[in-house]
N, CA, C and O of each residue as an XYZ file, in Angstrom:
612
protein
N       3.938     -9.722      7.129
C       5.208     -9.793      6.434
C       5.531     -8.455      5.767
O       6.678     -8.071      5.536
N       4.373     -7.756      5.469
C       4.416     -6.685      4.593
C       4.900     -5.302      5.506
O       5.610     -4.495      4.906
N       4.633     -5.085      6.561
C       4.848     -4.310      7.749
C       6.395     -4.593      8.499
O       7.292     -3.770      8.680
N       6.372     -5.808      8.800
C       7.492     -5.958      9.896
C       8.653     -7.170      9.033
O       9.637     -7.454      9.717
N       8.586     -7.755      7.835
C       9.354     -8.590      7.160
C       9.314     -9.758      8.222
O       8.474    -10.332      8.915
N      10.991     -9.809      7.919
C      11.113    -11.069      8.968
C      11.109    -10.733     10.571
O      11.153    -11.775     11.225
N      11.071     -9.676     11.286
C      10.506     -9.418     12.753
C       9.312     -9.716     12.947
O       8.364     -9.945     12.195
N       9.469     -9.686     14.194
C       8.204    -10.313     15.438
C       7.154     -8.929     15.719
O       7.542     -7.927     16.318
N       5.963     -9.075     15.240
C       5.370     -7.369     15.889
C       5.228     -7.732     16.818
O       5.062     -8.899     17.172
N       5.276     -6.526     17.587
C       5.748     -6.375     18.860
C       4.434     -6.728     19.175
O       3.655     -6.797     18.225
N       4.025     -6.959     20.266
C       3.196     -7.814     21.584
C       1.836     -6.176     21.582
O       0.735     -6.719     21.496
N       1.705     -5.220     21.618
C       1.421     -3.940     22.091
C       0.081     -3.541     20.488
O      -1.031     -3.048     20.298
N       1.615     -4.405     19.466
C       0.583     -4.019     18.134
C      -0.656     -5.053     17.983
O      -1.842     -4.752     17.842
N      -0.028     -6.473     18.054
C      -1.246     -7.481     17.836
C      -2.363     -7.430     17.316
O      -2.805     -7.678     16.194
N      -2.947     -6.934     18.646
C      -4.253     -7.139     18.969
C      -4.963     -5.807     18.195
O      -6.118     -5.985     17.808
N      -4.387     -4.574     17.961
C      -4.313     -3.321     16.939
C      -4.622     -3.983     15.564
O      -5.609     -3.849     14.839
N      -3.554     -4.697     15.419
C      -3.336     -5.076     13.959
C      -4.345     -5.867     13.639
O      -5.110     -5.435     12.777
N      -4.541     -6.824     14.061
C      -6.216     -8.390     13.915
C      -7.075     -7.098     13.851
O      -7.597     -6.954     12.746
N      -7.360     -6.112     14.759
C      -8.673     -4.944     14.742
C      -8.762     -4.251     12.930
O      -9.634     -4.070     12.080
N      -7.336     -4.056     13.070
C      -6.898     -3.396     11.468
C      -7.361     -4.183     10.552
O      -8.008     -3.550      9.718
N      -7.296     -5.490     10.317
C      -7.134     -6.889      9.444
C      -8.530     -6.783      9.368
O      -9.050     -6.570      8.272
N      -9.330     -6.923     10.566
C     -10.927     -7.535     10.158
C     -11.352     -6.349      9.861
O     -11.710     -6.470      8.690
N     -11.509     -5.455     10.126
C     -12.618     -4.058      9.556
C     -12.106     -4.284      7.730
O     -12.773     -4.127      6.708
N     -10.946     -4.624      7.885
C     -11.129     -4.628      5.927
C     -12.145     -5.584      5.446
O     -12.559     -5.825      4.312
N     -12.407     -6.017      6.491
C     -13.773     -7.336      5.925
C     -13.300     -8.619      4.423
O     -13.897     -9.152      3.487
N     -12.236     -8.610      4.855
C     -11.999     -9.925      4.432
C     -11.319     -9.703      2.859
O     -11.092    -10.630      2.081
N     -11.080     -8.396      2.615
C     -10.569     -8.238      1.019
C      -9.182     -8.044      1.244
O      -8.651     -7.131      1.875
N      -8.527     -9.231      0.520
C      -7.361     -8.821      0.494
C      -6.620     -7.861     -0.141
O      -5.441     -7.601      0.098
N      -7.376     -7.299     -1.010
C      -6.373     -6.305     -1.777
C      -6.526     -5.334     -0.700
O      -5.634     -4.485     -0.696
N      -7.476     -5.212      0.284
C      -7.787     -4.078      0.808
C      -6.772     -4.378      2.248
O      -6.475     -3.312      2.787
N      -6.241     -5.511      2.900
C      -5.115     -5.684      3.685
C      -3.903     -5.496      3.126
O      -3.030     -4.914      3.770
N      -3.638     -6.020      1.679
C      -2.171     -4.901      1.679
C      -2.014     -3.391      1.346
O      -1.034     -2.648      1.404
N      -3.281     -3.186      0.985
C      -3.124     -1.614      1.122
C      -3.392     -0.872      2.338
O      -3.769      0.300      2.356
N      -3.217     -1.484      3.188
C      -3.735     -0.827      4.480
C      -2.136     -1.179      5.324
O      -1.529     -0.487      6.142
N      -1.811     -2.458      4.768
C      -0.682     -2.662      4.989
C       0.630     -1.746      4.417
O       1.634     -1.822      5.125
N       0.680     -1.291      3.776
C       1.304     -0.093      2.851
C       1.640      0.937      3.733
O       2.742      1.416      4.000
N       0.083      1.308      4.305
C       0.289      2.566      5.245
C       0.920      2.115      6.312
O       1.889      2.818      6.603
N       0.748      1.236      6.991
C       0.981      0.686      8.383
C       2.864      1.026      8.292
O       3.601      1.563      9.119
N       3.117      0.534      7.129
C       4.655      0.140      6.828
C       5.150      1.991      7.011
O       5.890      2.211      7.969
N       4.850      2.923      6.349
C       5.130      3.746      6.310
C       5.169      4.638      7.480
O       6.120      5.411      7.596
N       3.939      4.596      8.628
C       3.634      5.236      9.250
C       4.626      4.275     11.020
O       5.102      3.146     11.146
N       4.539      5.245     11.821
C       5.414      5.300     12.911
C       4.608      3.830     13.484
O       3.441      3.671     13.126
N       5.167      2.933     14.242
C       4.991      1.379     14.632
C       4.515      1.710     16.498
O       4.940      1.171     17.520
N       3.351      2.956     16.277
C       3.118      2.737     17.961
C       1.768      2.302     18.146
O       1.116      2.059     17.130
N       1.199      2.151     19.348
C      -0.019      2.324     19.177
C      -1.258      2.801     19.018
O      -2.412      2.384     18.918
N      -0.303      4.410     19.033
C      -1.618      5.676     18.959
C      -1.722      5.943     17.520
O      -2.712      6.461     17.003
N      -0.307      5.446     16.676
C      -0.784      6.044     15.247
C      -1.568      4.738     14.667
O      -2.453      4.939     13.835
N      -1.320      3.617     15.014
C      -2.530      2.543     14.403
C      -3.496      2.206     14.830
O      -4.185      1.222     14.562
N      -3.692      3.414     15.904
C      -5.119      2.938     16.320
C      -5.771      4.209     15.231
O      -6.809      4.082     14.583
N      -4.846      5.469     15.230
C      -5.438      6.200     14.139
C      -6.133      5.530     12.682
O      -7.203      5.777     12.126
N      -5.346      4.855     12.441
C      -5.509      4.191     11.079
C      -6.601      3.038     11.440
O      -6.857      2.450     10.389
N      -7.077      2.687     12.136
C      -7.873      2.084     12.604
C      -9.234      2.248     12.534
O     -10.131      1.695     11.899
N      -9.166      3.333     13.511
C     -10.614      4.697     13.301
C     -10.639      4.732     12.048
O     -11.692      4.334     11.551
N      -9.683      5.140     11.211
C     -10.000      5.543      9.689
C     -10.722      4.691      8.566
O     -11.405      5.078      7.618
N     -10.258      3.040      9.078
C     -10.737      2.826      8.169
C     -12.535      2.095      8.779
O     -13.511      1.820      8.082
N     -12.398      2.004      9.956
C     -14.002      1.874     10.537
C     -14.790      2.756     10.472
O     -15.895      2.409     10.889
N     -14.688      4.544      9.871
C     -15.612      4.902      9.398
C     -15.633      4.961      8.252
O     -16.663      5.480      7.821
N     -14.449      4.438      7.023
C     -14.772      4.979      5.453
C     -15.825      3.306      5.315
O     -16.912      3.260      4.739
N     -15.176      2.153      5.963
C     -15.772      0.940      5.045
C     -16.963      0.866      5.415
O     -17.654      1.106      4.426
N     -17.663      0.644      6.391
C     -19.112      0.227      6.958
C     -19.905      1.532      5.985
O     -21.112      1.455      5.753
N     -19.359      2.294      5.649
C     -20.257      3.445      5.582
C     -20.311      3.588      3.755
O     -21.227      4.121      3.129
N     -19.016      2.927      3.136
C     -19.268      3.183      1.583
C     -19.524      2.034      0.947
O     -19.002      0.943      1.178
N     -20.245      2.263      0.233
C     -21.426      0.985     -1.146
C     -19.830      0.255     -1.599
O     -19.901     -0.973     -1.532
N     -18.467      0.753     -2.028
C     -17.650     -0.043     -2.453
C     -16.154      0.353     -1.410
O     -15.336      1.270     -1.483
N     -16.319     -1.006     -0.320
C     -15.212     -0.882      0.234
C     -13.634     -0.692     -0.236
O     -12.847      0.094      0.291
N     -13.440     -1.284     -0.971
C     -12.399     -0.932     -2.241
C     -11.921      0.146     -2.475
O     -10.694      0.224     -2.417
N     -12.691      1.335     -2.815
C     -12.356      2.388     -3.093
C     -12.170      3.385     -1.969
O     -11.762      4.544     -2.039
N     -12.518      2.755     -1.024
C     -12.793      3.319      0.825
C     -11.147      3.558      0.837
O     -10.436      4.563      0.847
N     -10.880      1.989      0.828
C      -9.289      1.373      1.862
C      -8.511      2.493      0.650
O      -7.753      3.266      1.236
N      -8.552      2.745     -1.017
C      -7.601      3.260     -1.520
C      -7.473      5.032     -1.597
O      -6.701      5.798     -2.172
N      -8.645      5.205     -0.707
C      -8.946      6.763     -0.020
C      -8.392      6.829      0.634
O      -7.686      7.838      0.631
N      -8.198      5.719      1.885
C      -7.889      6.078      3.151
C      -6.011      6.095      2.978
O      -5.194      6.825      3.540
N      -5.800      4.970      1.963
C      -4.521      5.195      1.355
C      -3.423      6.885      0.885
O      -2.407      7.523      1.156
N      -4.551      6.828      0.086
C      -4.212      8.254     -0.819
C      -3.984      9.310      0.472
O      -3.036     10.086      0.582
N      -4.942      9.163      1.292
C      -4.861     10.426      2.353
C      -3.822     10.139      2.984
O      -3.212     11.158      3.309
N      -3.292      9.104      3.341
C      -2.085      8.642      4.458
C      -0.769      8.798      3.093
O       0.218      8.063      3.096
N      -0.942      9.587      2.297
C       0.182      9.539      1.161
C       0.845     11.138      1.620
O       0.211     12.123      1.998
N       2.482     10.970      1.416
C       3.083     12.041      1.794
C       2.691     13.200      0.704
O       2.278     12.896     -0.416
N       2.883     14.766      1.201
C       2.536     15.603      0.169
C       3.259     15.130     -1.047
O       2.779     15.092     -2.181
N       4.349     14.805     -0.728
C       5.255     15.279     -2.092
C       4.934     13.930     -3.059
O       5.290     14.091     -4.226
N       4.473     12.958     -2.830
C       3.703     11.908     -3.189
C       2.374     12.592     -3.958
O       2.507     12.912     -5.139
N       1.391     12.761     -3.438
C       0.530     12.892     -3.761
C       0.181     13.279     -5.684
O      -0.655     12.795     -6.447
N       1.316     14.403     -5.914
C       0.898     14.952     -6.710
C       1.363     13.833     -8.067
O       0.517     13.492     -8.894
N       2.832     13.340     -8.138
C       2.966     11.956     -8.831
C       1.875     10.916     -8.649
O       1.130     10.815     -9.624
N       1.715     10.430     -8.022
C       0.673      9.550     -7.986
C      -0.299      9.949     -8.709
O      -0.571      9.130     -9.587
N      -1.210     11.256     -8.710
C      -2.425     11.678     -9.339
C      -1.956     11.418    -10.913
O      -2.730     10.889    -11.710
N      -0.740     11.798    -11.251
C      -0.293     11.619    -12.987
C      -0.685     10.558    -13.167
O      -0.800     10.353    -14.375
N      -1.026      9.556    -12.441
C      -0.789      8.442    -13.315
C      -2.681      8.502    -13.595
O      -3.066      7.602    -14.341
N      -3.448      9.158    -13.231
C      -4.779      9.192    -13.987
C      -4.600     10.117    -15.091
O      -5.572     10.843    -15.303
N      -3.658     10.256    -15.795
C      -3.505     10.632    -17.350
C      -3.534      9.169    -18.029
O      -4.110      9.184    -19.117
N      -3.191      8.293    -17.753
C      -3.129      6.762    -18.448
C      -4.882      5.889    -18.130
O      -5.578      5.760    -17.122
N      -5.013      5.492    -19.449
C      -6.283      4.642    -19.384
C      -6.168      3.829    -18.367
O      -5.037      3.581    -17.949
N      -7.718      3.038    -17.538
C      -7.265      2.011    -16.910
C      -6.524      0.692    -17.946
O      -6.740      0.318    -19.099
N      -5.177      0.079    -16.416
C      -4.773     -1.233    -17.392
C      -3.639     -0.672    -18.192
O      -2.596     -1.287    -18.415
N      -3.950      0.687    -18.659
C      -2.557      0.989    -19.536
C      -1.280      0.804    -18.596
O      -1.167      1.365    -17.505
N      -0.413      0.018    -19.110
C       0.593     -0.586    -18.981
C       1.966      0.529    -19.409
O       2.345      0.847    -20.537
N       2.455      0.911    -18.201
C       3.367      2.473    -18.073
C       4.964      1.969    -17.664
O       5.249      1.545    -16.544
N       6.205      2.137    -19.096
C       7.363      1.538    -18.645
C       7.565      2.737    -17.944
O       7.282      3.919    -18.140
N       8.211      2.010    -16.957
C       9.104      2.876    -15.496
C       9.853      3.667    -16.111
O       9.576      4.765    -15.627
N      11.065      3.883    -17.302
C      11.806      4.929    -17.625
C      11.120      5.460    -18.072
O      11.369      6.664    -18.006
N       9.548      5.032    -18.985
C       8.889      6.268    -19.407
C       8.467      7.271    -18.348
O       8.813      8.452    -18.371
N       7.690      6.718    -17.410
C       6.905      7.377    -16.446
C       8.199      8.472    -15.633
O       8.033      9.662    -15.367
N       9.037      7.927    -15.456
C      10.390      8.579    -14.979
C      10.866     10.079    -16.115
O      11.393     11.170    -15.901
N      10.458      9.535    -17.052
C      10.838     11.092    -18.062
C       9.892     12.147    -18.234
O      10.058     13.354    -18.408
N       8.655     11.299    -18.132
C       7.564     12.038    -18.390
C       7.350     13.013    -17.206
O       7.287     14.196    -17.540
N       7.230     12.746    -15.917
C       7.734     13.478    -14.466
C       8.688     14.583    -14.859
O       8.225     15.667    -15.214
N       9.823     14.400    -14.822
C      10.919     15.203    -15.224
C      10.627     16.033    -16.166
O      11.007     17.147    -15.803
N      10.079     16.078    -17.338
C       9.619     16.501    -18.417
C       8.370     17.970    -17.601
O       8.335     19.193    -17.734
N       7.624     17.070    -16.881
C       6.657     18.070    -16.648
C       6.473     18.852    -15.354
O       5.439     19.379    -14.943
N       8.156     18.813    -14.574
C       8.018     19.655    -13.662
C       8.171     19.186    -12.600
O       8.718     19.838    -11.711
N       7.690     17.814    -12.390
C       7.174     16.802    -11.070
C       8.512     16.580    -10.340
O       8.343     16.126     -9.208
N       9.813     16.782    -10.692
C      10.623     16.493     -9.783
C      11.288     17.355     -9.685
O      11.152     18.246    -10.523
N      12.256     17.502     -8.693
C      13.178     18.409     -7.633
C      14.237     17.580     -7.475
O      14.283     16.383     -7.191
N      15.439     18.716     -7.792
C      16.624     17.894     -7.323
C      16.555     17.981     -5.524
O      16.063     18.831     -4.782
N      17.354     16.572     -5.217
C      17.330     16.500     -4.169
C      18.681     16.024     -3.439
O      18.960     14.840     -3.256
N      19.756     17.488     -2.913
C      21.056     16.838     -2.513
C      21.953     16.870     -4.135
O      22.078     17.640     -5.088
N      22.463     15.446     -3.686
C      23.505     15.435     -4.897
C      22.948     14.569     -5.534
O      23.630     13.900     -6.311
N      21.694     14.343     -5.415
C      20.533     12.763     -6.493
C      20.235     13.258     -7.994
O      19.702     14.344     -8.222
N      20.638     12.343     -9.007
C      20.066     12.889     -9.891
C      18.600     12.965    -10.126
O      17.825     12.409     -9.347
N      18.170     13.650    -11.198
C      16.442     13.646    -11.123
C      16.191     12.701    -11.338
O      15.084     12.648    -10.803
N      16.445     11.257    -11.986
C      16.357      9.603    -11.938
C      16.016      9.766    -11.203
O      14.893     10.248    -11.046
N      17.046      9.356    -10.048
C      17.103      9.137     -9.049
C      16.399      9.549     -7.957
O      16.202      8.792     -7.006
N      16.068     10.476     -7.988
C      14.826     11.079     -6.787
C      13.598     10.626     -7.690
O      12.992     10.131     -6.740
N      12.978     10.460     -8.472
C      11.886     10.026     -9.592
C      11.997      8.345     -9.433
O      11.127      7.600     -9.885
N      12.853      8.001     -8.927
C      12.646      6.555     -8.726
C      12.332      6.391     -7.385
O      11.345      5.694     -7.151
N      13.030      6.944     -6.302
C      12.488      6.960     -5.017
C      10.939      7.474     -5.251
O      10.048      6.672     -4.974
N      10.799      7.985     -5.446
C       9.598      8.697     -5.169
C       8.287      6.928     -6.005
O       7.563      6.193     -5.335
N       8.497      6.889     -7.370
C       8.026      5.685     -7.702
C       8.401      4.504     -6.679
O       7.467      3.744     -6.421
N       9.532      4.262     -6.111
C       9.227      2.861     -5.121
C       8.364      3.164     -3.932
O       7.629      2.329     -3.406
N       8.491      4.346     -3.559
C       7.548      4.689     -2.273
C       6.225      4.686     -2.419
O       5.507      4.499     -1.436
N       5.734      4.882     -3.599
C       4.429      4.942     -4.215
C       4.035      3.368     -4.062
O       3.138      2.991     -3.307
N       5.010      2.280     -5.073
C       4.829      0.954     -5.017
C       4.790      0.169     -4.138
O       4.216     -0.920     -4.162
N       5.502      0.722     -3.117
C       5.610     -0.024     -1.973
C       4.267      0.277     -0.856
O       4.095     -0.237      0.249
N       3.418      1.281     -1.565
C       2.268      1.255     -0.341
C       1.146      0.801     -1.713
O       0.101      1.333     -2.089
N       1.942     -0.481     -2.252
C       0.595     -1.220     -3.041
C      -0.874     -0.102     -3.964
O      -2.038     -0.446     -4.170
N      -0.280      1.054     -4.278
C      -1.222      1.816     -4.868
C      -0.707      1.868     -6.628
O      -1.249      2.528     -7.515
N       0.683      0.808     -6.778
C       0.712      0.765     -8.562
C       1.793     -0.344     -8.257
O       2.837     -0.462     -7.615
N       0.676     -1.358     -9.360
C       1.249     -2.866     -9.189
C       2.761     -2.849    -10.330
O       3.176     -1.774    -10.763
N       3.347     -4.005    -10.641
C       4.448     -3.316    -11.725
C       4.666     -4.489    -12.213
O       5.170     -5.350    -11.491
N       4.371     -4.725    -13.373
C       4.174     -6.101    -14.307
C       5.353     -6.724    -15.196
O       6.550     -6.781    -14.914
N       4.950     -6.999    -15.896
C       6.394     -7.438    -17.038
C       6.477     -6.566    -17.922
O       7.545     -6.538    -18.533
N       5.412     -5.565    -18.303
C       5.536     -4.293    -19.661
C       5.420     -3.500    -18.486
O       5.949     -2.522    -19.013
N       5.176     -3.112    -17.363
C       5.701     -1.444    -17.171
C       4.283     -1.747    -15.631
O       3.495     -2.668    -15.416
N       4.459     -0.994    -15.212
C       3.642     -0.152    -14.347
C       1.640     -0.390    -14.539
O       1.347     -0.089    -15.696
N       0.628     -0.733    -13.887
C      -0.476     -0.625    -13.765
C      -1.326     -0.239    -12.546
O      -1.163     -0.548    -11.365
N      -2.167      0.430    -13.062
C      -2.881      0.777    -11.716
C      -3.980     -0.372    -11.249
O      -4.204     -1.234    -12.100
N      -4.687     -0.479     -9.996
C      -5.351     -1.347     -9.639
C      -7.318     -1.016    -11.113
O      -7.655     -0.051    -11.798
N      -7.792     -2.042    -10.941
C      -8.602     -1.858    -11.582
C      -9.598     -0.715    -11.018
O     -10.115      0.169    -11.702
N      -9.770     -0.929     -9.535
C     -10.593     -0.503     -8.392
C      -9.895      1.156     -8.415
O     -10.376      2.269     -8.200
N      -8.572      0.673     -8.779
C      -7.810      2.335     -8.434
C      -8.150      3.511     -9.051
O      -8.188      4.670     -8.639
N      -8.471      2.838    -10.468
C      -8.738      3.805    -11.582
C     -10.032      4.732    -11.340
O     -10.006      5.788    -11.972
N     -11.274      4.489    -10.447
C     -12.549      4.525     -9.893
C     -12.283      5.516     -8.866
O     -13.043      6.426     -8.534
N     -10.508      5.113     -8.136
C     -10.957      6.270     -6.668
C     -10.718      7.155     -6.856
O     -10.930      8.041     -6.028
């Protein structure tokens, strides 16, 4: 649902995708974050078999699969991503981050670029849903949290 909504994956991915599903070994937090990438990344079969490989050598091979799948995440994160995302290890784990704060605090320290005719909001919010939407910062009733596991990778 998280990949394709209400469409049918196509016939080609399937059997890709079940391969994708079980190497997470059964953790779900670790299928929607894998799901995150899937969503982002091109719907063929050479780039999910990439993601595939990736995550059959981080999990079998690390003591906490968890922190594997939110590696393999982080790496499948666009540059211009990357460096927002890392801000948010200025906040304790659990600390609870309102969205207009986190949005000023960015702006404040450089992190955004106008983009077009967008205001800096506005590109600072894209940039936060793209982050949220590959399940790497959950978003509660007080503001923004990172995974418990997240705070570790």
């Amino acid at each position: 649902m998280k990949v394709f909504g209400q469409d049918i994956c196509p016939p080609d991915l399937v059997d890709i995708g079940k391969q994708i599903a079980a190497k997470c070994k059964g953790l779900p937090l670790g299928i929607i974050v894998i799901a995150g990438v899937l969503l982002e990344i091109n719907k063929t079969s050479e780039c999910w078999e990439r993601v595939a490989e990736s995550v059959n050598s981080i999990v079998p091979s690390n003591q906490n699969p968890c922190q594997a799948i939110f590696a393999l995440s982080y790496e499948h994160l666009p540059h211009h991503l990357k460096p927002r995302f890392l801000y948010m290890g200025a906040f304790p784990r659990g600390f609870e981050v309102a969205v207009r704060m986190l949005i000023k605090l960015w702006i404040a320290e450089g992190f955004i670029d106008p983009i077009g005719s967008k205001s800096l909001e506005d590109v600072a919010e894209d940039y936060l849903n793209d982050i949220i939407s590959r399940s790497l910062l959950s978003v509660g009733r007080g503001g923004l949290t990172k995974s418990q596991n997240l705070s570790h990778a």
